[in-house]
mmCIF file of the N, C-alpha and C atoms, coordinates in Angstrom:
data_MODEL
# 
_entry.id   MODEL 
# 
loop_
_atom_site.group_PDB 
_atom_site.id 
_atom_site.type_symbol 
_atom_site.label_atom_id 
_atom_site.label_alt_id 
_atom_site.label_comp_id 
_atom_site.label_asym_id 
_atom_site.label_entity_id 
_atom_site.label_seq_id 
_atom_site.pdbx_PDB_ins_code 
_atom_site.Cartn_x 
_atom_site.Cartn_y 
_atom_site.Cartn_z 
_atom_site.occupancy 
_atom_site.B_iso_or_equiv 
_atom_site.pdbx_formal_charge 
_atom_site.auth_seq_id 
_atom_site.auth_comp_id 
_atom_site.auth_asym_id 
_atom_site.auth_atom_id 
_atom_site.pdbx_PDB_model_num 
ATOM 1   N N  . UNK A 1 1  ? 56.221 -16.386 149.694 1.00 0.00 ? 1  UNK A N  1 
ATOM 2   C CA . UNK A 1 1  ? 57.246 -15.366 149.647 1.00 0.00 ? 1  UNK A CA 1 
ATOM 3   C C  . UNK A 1 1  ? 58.429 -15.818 150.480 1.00 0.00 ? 1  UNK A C  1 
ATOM 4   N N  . UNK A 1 2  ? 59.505 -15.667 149.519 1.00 0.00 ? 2  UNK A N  1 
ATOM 5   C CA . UNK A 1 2  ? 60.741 -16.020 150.218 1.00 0.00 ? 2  UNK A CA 1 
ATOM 6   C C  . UNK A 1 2  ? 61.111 -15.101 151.551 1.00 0.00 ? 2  UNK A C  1 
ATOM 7   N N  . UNK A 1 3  ? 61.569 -15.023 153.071 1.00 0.00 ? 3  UNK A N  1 
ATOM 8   C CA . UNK A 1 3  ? 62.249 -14.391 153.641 1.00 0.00 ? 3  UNK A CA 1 
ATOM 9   C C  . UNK A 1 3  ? 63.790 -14.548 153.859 1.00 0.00 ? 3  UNK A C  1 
ATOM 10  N N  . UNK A 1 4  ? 64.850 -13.515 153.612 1.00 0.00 ? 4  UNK A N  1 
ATOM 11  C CA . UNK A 1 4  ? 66.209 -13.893 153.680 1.00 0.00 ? 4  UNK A CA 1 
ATOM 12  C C  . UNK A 1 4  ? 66.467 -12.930 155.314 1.00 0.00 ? 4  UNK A C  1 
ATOM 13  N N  . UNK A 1 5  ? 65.687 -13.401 156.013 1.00 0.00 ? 5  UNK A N  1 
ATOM 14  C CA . UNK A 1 5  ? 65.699 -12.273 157.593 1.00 0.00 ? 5  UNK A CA 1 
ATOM 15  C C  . UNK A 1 5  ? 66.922 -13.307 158.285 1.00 0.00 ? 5  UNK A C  1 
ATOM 16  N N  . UNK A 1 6  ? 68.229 -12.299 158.625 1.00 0.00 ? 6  UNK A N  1 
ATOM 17  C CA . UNK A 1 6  ? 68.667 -12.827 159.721 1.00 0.00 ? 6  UNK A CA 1 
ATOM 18  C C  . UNK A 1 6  ? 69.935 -13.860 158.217 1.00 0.00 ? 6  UNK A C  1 
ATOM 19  N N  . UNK A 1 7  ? 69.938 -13.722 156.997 1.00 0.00 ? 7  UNK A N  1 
ATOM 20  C CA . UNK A 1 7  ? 70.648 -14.078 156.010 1.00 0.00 ? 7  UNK A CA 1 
ATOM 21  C C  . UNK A 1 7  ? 72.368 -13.708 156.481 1.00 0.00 ? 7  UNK A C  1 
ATOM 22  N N  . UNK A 1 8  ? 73.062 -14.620 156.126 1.00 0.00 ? 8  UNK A N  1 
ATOM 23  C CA . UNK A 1 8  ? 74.506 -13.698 155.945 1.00 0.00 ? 8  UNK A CA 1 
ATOM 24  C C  . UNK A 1 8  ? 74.654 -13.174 154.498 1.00 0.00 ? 8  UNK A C  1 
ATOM 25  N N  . UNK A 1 9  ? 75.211 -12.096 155.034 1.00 0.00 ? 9  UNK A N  1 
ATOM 26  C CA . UNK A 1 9  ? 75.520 -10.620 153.535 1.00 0.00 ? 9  UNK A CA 1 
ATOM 27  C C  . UNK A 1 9  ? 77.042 -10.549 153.627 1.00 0.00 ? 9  UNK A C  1 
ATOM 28  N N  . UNK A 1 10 ? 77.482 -11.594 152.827 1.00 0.00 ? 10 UNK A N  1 
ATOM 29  C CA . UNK A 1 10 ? 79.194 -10.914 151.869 1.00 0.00 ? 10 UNK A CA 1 
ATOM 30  C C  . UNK A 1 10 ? 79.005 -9.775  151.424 1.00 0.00 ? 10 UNK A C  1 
ATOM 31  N N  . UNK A 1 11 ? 80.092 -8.533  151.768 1.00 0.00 ? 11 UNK A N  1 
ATOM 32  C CA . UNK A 1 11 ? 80.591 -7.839  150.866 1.00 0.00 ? 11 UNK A CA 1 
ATOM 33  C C  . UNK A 1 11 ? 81.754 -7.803  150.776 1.00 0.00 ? 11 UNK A C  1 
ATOM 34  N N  . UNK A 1 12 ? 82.381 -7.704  149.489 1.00 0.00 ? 12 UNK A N  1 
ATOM 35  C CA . UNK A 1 12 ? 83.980 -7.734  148.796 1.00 0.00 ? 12 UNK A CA 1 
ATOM 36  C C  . UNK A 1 12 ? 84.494 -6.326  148.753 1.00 0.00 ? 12 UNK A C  1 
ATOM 37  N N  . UNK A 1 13 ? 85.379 -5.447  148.848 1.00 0.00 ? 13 UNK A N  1 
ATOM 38  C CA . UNK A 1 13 ? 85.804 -4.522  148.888 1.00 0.00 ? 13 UNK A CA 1 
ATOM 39  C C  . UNK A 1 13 ? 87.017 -4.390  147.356 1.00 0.00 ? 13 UNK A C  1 
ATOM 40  N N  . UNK A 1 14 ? 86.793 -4.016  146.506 1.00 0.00 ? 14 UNK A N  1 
ATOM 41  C CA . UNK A 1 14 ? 87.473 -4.824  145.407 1.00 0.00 ? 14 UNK A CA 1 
ATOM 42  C C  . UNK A 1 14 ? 88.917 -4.166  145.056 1.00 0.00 ? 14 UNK A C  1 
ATOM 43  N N  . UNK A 1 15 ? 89.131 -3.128  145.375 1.00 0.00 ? 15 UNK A N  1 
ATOM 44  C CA . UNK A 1 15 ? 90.457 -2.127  145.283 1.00 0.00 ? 15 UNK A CA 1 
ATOM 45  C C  . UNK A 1 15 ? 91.077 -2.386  146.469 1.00 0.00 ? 15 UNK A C  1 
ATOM 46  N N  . UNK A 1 16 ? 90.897 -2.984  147.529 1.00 0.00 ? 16 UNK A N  1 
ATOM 47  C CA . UNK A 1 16 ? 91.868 -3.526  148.426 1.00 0.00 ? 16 UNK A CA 1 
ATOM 48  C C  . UNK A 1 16 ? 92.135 -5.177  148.988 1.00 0.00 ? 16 UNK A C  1 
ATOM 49  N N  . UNK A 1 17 ? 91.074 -5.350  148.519 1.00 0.00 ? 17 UNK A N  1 
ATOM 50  C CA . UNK A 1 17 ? 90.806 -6.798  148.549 1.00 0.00 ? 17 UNK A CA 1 
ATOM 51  C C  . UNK A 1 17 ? 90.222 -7.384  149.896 1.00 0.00 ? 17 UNK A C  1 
ATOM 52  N N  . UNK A 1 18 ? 89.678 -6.614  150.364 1.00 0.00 ? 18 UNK A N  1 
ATOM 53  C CA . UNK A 1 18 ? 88.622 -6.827  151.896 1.00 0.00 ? 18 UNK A CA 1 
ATOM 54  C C  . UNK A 1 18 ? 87.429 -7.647  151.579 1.00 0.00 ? 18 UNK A C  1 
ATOM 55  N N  . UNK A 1 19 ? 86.950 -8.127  152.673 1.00 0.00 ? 19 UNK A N  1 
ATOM 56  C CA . UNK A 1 19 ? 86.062 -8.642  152.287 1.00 0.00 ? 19 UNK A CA 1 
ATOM 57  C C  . UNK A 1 19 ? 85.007 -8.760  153.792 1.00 0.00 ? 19 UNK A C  1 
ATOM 58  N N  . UNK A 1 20 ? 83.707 -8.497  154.434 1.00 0.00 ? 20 UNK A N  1 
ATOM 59  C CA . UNK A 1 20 ? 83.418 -8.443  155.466 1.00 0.00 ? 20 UNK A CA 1 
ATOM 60  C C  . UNK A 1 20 ? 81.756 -9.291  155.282 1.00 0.00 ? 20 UNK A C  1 
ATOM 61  N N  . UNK A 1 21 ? 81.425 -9.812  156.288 1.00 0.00 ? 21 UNK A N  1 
ATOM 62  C CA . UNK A 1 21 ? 79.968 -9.971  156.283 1.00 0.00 ? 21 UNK A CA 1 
ATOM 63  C C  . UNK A 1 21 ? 79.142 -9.513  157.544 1.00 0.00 ? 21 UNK A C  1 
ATOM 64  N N  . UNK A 1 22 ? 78.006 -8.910  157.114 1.00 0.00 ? 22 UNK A N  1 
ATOM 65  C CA . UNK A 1 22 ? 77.281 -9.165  157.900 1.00 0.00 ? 22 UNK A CA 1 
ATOM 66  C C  . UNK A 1 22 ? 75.803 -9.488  157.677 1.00 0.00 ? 22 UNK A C  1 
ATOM 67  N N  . UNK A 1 23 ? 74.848 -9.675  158.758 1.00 0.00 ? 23 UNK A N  1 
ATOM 68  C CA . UNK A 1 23 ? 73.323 -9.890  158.827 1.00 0.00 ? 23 UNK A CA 1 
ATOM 69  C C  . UNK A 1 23 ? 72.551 -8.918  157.792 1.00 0.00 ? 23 UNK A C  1 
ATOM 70  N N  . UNK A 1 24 ? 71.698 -9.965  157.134 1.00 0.00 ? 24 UNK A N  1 
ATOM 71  C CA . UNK A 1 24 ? 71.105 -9.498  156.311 1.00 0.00 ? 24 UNK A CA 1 
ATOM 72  C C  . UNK A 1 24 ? 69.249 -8.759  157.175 1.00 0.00 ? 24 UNK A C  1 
ATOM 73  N N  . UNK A 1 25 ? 69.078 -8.844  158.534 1.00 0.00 ? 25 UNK A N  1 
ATOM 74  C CA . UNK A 1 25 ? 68.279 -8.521  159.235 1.00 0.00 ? 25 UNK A CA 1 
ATOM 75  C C  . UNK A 1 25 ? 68.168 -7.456  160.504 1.00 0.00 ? 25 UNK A C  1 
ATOM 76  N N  . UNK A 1 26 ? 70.001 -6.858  159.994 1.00 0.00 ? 26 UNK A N  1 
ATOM 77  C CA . UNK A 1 26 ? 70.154 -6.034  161.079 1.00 0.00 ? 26 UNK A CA 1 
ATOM 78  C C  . UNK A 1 26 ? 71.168 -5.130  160.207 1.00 0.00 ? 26 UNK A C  1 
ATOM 79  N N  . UNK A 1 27 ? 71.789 -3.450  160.777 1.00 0.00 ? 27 UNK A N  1 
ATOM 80  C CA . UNK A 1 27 ? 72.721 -2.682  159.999 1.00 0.00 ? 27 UNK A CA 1 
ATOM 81  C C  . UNK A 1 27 ? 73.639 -3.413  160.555 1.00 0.00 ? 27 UNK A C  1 
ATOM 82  N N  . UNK A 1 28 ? 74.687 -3.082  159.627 1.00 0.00 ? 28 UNK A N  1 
ATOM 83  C CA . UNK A 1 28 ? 76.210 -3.444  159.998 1.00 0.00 ? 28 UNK A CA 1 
ATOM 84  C C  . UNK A 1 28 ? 76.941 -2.603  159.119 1.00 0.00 ? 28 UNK A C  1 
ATOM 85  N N  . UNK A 1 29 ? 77.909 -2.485  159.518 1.00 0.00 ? 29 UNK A N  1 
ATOM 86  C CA . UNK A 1 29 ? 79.705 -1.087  159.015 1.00 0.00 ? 29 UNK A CA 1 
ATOM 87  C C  . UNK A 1 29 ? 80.711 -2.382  159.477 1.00 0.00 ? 29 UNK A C  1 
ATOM 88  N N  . UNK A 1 30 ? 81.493 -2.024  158.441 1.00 0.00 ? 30 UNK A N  1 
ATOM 89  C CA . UNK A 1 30 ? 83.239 -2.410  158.394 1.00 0.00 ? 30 UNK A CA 1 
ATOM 90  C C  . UNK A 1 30 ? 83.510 -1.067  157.951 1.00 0.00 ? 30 UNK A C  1 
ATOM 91  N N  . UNK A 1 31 ? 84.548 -1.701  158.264 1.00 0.00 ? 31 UNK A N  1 
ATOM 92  C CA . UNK A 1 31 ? 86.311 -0.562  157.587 1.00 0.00 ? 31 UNK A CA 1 
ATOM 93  C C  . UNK A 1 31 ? 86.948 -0.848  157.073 1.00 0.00 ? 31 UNK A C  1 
ATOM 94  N N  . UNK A 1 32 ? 87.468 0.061   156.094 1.00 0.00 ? 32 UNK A N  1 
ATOM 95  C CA . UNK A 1 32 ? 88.251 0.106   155.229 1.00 0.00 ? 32 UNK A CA 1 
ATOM 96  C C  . UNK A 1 32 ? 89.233 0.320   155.431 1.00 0.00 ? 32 UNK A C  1 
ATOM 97  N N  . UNK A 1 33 ? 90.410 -0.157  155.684 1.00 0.00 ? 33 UNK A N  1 
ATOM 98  C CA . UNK A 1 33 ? 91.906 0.192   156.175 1.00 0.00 ? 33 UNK A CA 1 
ATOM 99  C C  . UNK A 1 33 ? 92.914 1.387   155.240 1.00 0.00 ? 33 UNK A C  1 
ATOM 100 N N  . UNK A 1 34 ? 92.948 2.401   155.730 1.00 0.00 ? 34 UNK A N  1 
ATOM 101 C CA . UNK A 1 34 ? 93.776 3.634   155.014 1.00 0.00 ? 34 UNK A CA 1 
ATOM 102 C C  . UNK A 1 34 ? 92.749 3.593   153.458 1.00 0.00 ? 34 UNK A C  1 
ATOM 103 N N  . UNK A 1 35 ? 91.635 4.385   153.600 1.00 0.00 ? 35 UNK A N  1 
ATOM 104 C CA . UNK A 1 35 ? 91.322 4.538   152.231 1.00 0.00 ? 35 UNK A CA 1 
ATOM 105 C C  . UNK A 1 35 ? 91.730 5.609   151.110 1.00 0.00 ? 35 UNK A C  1 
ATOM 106 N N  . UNK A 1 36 ? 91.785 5.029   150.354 1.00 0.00 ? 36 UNK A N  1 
ATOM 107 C CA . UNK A 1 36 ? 92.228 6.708   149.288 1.00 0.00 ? 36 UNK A CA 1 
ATOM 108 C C  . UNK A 1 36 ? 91.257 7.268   149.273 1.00 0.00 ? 36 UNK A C  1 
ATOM 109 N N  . UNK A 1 37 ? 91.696 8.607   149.638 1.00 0.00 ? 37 UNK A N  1 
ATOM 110 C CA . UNK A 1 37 ? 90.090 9.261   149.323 1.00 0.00 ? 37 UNK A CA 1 
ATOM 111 C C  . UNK A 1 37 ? 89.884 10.367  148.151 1.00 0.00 ? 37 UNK A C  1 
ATOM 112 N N  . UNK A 1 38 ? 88.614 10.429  147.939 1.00 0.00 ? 38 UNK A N  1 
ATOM 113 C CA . UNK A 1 38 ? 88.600 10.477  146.415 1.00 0.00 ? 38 UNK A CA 1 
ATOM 114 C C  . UNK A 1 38 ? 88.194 12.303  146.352 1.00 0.00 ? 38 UNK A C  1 
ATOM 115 N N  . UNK A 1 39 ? 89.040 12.988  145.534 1.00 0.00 ? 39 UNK A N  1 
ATOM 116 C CA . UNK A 1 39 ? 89.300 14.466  144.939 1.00 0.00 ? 39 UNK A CA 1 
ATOM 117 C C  . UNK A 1 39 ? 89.551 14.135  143.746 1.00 0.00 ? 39 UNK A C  1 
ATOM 118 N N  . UNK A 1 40 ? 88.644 15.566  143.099 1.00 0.00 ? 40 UNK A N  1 
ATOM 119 C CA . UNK A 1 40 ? 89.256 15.850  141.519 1.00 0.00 ? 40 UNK A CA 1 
ATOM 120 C C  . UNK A 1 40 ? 90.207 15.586  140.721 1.00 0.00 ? 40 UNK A C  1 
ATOM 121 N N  . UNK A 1 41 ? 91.725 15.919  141.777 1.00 0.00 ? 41 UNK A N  1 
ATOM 122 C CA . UNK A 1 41 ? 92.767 15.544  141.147 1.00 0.00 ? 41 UNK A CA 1 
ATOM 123 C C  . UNK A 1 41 ? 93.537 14.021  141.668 1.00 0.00 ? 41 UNK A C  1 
ATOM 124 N N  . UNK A 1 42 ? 92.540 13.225  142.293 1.00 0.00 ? 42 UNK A N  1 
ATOM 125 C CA . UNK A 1 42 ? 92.778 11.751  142.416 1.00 0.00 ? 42 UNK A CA 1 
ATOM 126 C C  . UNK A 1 42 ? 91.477 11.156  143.100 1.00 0.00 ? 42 UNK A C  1 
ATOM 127 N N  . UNK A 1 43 ? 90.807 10.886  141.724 1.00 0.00 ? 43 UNK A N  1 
ATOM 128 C CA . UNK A 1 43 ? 89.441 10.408  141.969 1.00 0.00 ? 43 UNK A CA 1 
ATOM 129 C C  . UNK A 1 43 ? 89.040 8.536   142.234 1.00 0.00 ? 43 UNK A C  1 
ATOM 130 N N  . UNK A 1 44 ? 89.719 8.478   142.865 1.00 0.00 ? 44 UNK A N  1 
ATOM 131 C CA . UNK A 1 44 ? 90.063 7.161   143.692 1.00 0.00 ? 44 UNK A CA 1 
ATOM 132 C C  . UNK A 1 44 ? 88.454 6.426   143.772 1.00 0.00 ? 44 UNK A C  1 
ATOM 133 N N  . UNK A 1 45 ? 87.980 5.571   143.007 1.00 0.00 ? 45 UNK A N  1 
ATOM 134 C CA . UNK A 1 45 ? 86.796 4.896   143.366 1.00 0.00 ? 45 UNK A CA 1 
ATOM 135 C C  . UNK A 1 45 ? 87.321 3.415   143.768 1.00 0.00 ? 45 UNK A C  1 
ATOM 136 N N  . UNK A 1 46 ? 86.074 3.023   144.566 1.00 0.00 ? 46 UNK A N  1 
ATOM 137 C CA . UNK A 1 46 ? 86.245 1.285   145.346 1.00 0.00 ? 46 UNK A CA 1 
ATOM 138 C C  . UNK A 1 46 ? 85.146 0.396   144.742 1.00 0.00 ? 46 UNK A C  1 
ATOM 139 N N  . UNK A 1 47 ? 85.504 -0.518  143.763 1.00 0.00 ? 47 UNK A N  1 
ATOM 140 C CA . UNK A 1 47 ? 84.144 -1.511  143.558 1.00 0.00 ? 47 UNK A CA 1 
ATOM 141 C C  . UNK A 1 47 ? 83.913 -2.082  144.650 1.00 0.00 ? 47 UNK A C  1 
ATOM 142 N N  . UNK A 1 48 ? 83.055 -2.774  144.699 1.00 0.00 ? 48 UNK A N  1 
ATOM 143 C CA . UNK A 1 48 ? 82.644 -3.245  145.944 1.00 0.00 ? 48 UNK A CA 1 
ATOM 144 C C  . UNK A 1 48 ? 81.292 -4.277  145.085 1.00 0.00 ? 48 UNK A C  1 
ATOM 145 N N  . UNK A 1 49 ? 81.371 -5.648  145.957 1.00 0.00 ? 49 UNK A N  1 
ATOM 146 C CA . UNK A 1 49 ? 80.179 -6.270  145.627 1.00 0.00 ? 49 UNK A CA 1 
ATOM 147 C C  . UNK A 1 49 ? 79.133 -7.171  146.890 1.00 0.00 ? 49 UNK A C  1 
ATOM 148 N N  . UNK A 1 50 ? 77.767 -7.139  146.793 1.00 0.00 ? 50 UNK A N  1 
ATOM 149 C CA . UNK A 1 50 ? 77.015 -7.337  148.265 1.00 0.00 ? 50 UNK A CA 1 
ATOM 150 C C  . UNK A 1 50 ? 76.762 -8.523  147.812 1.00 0.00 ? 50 UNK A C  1 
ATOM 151 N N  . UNK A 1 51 ? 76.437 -9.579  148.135 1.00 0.00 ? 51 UNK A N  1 
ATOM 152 C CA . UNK A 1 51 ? 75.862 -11.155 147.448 1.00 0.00 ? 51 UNK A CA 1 
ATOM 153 C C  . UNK A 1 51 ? 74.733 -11.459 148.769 1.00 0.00 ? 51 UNK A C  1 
ATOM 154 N N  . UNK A 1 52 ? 73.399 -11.923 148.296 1.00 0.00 ? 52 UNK A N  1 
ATOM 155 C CA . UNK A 1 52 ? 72.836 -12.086 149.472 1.00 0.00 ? 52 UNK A CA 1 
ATOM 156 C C  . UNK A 1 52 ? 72.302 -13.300 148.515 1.00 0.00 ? 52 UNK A C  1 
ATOM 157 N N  . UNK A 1 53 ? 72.149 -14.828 148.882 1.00 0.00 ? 53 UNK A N  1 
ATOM 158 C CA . UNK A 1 53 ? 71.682 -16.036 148.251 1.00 0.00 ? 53 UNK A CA 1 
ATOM 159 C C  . UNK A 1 53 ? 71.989 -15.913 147.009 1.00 0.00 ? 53 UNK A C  1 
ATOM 160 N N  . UNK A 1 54 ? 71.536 -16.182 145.645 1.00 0.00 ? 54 UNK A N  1 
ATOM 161 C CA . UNK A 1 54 ? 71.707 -16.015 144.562 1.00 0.00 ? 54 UNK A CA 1 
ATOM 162 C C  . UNK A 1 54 ? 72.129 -14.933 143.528 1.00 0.00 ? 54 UNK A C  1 
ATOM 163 N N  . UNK A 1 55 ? 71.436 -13.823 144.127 1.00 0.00 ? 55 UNK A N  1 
ATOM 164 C CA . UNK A 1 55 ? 71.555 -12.345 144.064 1.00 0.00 ? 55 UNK A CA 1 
ATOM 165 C C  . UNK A 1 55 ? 72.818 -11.696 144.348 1.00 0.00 ? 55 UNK A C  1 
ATOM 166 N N  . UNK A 1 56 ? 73.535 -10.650 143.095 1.00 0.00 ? 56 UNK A N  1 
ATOM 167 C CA . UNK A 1 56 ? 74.787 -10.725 143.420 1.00 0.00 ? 56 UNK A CA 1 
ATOM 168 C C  . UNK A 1 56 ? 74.648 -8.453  142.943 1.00 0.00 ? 56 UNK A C  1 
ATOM 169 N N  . UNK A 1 57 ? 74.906 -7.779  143.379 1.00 0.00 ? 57 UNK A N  1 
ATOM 170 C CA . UNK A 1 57 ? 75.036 -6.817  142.943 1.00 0.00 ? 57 UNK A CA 1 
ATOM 171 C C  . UNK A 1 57 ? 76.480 -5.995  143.212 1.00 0.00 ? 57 UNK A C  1 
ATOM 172 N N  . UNK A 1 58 ? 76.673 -5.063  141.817 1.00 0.00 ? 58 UNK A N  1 
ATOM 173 C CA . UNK A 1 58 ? 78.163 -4.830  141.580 1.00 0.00 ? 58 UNK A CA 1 
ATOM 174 C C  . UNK A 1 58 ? 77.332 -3.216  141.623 1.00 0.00 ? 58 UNK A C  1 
ATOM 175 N N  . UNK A 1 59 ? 78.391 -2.581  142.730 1.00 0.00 ? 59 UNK A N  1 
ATOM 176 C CA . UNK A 1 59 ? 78.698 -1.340  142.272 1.00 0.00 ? 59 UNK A CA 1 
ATOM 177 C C  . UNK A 1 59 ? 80.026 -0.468  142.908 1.00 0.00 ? 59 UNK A C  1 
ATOM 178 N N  . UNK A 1 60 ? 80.092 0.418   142.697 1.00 0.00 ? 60 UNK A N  1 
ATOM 179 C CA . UNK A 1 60 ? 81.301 1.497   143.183 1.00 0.00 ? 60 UNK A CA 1 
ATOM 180 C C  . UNK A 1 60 ? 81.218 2.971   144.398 1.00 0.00 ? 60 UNK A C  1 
ATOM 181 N N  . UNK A 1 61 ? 81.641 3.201   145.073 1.00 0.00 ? 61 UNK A N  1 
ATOM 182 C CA . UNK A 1 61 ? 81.896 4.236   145.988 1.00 0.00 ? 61 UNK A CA 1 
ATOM 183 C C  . UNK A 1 61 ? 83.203 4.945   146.164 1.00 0.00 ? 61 UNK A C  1 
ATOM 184 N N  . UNK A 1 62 ? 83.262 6.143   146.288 1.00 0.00 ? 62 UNK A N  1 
ATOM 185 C CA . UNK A 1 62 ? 84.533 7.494   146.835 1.00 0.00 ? 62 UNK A CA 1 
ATOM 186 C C  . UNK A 1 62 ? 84.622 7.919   148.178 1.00 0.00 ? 62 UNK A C  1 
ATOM 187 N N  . UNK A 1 63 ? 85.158 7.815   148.681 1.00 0.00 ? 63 UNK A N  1 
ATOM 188 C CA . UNK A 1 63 ? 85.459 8.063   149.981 1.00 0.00 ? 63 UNK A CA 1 
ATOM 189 C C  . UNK A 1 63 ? 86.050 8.898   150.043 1.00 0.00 ? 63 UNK A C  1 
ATOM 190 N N  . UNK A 1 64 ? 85.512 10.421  150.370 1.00 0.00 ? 64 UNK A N  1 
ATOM 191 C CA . UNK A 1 64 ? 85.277 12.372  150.257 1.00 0.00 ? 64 UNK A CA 1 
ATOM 192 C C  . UNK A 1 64 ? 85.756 12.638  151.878 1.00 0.00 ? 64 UNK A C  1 
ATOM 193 N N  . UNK A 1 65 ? 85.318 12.202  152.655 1.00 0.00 ? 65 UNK A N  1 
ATOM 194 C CA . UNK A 1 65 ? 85.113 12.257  154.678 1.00 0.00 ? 65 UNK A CA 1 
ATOM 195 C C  . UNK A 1 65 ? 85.121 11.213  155.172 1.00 0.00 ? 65 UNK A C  1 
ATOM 196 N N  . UNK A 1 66 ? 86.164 10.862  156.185 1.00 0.00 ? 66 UNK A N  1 
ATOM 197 C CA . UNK A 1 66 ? 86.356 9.405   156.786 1.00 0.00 ? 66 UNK A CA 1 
ATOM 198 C C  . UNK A 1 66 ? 86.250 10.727  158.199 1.00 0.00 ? 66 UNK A C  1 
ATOM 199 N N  . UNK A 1 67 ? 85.293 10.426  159.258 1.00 0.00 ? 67 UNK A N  1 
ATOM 200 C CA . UNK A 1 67 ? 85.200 10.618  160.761 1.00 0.00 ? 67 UNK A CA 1 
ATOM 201 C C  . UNK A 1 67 ? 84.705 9.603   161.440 1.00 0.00 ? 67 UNK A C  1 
ATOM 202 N N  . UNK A 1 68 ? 84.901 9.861   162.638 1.00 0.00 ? 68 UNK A N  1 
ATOM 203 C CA . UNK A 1 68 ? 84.829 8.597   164.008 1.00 0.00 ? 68 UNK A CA 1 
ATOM 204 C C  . UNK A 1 68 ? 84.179 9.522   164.666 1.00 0.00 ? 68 UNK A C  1 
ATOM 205 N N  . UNK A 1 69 ? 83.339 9.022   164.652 1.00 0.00 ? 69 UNK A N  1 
ATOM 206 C CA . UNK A 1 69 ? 82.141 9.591   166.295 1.00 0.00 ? 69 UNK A CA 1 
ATOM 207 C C  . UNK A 1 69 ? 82.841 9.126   167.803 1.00 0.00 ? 69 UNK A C  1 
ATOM 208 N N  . UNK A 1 70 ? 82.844 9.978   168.332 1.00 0.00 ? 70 UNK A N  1 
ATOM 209 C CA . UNK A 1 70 ? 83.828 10.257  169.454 1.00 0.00 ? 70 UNK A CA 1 
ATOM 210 C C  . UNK A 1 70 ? 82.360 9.601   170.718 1.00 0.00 ? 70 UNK A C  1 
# 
């Protein structure tokens, strides 16, 4: 059995063109600089793609609540 512990994890941010990595053996957060955030009447989605070794997965997110823990 393969282990990818401790791997680096690209992710692409695709509507702004970001791009961040982190450990594939620990959590990690980036930011998104000024995001649109997404309502009914401007339903603003972000592709986004994670690549970990060969393995490449595509999907999308809305950003509803942007807060900072104080």
């Amino acid at each position: 059995m393969h282990s990818s512990s401790g791997t680096s994890v690209p992710v692409e941010i695709n509507l702004d063109g970001s791009s961040h990595t982190g450990s594939s053996d620990a959590p990690f957060q980036f930011t998104v600089d000024s995001p649109n955030l997404w309502s009914p009447g401007s339903p603003t989605l972000y592709n986004f793609t994670v690549k970990l070794g060969d393995d490449e997965v595509k999907s999308y997110t809305g950003f509803r609540t942007i807060a900072k823990a104080e």
